[in-house]
C-alpha positions as CSV (number, residue, x, y, z in Angstrom):
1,X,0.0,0.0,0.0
2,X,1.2,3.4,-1.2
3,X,2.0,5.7,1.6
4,X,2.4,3.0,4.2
5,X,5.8,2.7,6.5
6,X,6.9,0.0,8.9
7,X,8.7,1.1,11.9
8,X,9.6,0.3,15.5
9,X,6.6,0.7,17.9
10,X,7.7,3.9,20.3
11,X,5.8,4.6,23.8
12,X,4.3,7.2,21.7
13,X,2.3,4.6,20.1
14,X,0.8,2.7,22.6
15,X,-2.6,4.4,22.8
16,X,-2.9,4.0,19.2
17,X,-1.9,0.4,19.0
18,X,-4.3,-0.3,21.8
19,X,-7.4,1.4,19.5
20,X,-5.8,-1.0,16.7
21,X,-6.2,-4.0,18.7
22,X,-9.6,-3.6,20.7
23,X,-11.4,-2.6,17.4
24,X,-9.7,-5.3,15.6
25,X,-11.1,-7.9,17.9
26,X,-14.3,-6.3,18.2
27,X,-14.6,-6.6,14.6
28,X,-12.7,-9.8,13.6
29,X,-13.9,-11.6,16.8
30,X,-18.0,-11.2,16.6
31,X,-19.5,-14.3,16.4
32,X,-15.8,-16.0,17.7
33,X,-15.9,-15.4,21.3
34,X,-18.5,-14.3,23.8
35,X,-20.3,-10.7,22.7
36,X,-20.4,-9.4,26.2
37,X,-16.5,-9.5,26.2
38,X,-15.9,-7.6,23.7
39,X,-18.1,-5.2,24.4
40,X,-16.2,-4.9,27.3
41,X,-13.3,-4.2,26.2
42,X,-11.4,-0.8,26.7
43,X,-8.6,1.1,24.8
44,X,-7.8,2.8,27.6
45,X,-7.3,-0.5,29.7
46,X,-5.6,-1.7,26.7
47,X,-3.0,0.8,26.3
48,X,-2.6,0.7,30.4
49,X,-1.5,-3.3,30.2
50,X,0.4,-2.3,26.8
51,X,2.5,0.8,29.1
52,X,3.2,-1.6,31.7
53,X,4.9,-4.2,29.6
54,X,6.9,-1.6,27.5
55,X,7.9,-0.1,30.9
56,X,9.8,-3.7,31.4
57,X,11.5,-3.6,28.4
58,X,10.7,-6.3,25.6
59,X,13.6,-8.5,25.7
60,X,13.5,-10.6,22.6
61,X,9.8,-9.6,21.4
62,X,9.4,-6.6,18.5
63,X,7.3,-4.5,18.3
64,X,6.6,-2.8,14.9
65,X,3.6,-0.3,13.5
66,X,2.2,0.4,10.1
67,X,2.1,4.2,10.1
68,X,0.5,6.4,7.2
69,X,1.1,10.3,6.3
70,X,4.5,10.3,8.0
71,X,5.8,12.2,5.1
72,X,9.4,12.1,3.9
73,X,10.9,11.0,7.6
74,X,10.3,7.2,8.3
75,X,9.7,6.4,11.8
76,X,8.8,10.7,12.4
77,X,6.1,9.6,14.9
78,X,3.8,11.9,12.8
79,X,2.0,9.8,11.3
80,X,-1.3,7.6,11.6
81,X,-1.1,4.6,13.2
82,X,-3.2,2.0,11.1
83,X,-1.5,-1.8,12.3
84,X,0.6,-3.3,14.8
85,X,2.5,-6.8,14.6
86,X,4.4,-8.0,17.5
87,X,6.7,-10.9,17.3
88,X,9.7,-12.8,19.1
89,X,10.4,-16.5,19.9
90,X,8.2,-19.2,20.6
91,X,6.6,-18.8,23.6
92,X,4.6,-22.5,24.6
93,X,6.8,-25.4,25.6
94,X,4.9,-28.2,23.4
95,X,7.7,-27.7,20.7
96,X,11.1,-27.5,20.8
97,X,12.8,-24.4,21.0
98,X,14.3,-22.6,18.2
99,X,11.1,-21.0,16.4
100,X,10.1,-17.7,16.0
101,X,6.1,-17.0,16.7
102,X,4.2,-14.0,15.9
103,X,2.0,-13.2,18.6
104,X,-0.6,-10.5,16.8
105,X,-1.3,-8.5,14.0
106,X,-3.8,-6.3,13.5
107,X,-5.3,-3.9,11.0
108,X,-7.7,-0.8,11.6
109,X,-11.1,-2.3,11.0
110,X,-11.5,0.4,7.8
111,X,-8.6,-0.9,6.2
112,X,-8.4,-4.5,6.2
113,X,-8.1,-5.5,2.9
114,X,-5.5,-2.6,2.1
115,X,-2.2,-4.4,1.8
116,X,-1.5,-3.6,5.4
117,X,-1.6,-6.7,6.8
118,X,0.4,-8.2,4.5
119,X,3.4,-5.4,4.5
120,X,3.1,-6.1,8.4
121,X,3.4,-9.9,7.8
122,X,6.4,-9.4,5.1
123,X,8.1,-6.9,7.9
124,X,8.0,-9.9,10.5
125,X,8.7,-12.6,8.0
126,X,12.3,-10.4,7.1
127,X,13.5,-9.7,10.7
128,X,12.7,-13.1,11.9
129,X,14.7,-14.6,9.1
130,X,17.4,-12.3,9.8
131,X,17.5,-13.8,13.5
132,X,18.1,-16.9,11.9
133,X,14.6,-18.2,13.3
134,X,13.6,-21.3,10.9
135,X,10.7,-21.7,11.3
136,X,7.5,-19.2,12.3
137,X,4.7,-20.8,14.1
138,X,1.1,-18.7,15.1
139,X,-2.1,-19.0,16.7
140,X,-5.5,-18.1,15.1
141,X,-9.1,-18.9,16.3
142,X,-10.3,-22.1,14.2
143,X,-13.4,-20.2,13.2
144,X,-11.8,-16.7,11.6
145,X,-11.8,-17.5,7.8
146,X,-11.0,-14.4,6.7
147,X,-7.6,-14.6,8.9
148,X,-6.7,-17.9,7.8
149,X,-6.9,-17.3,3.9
150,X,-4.7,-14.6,5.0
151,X,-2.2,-16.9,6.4
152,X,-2.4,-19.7,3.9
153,X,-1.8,-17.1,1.0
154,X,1.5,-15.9,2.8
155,X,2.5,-19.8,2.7
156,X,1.3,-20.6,5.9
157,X,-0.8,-24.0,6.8
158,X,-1.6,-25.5,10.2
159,X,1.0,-27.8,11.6
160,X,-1.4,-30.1,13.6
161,X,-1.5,-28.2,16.9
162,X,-4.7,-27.0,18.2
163,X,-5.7,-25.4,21.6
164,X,-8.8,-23.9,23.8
165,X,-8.8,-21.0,25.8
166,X,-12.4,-20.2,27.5
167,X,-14.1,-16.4,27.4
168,X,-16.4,-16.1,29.9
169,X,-17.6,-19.7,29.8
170,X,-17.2,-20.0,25.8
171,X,-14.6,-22.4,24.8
172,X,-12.7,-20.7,22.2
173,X,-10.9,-23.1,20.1
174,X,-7.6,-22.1,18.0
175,X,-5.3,-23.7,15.1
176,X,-1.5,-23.4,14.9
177,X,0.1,-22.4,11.7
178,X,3.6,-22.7,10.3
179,X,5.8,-21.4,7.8
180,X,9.3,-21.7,7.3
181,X,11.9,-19.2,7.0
182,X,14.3,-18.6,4.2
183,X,18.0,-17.8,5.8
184,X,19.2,-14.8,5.7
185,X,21.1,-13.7,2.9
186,X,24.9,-13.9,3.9
């Protein structure tokens, strides 16, 4: 998408990242877990949880942003904030270790469908395989088409693993997909 930049998150994005996220649930999530829930949820509570853990310092997870309007100086601040992707190593312990997982990314509602996504996905994909990660493993909900086409376009396909997590009662089932990583160019 035309006018789009990837850059590191800065604590000047957090509240913006947090609107990202709860609206992108909101939306992506209806009909997938409990209504109630995510009517409850709060971008200010968001962004509160988001401070805290960027106040610890992120160790080995990245954080990036899909800004638009920043004009000629990438990473300025001064733009939009339209997507967030965060990524790192593998987190759960079913699975050697050694992958890379990315652990969201999300789009502004509006502009899913925009390419934003995907420049988010190619972002993660790059600086994962510089790492020298092999492999990049994720989790979506077993019932969100529109995310798994996503996925499986970008060469992804589930790897067999499968897990619940309940939502206020609701079990809320969830596929593991895979891709591998092409090594860094020496």
């Amino acid at each position: 998408m035309d006018g789009v930049r990837v850059r590191e998150m800065t604590e000047a994005d957090i509240d913006a990242v947090a609107a990202v996220r709860v609206r992108g649930w909101q939306v992506a999530y209806r009909g997938l877990i409990p209504q109630a829930h995510l009517d409850g949820m709060s971008v200010e509570q968001d962004a509160c949880r988001r401070r805290e853990f960027f106040s610890r310092g992120v160790g080995d997870v990245v954080n990036v942003v899909a800004e638009t309007g920043a004009g000629e100086v990438v990473g300025s601040g001064v733009g939009e904030v339209v997507g967030w992707a965060c990524f790192g190593p593998y987190r759960d312990r079913d699975l050697p270790s050694g992958d890379a997982e990315l652990y969201a990314l999300y789009v502004r509602p509006d502009l899913v469908g925009a390419g934003i996504g995907r420049l988010l996905l190619t972002e993660s994909v790059a600086r994962l395989s510089e790492r020298g990660f092999p492999r990049l493993r994720l989790w979506v909900l077993a019932g969100n088409d529109r995310a798994r086409r996503f996925y499986e376009r970008a060469g992804f396909a589930p790897d067999g693993g499968t897990e619940a997590y309940e939502v206020e009662g609701v079990s809320v089932p969830e596929v593991r997909y895979a891709r591998e990583l092409a090594p860094a160019a020496a």
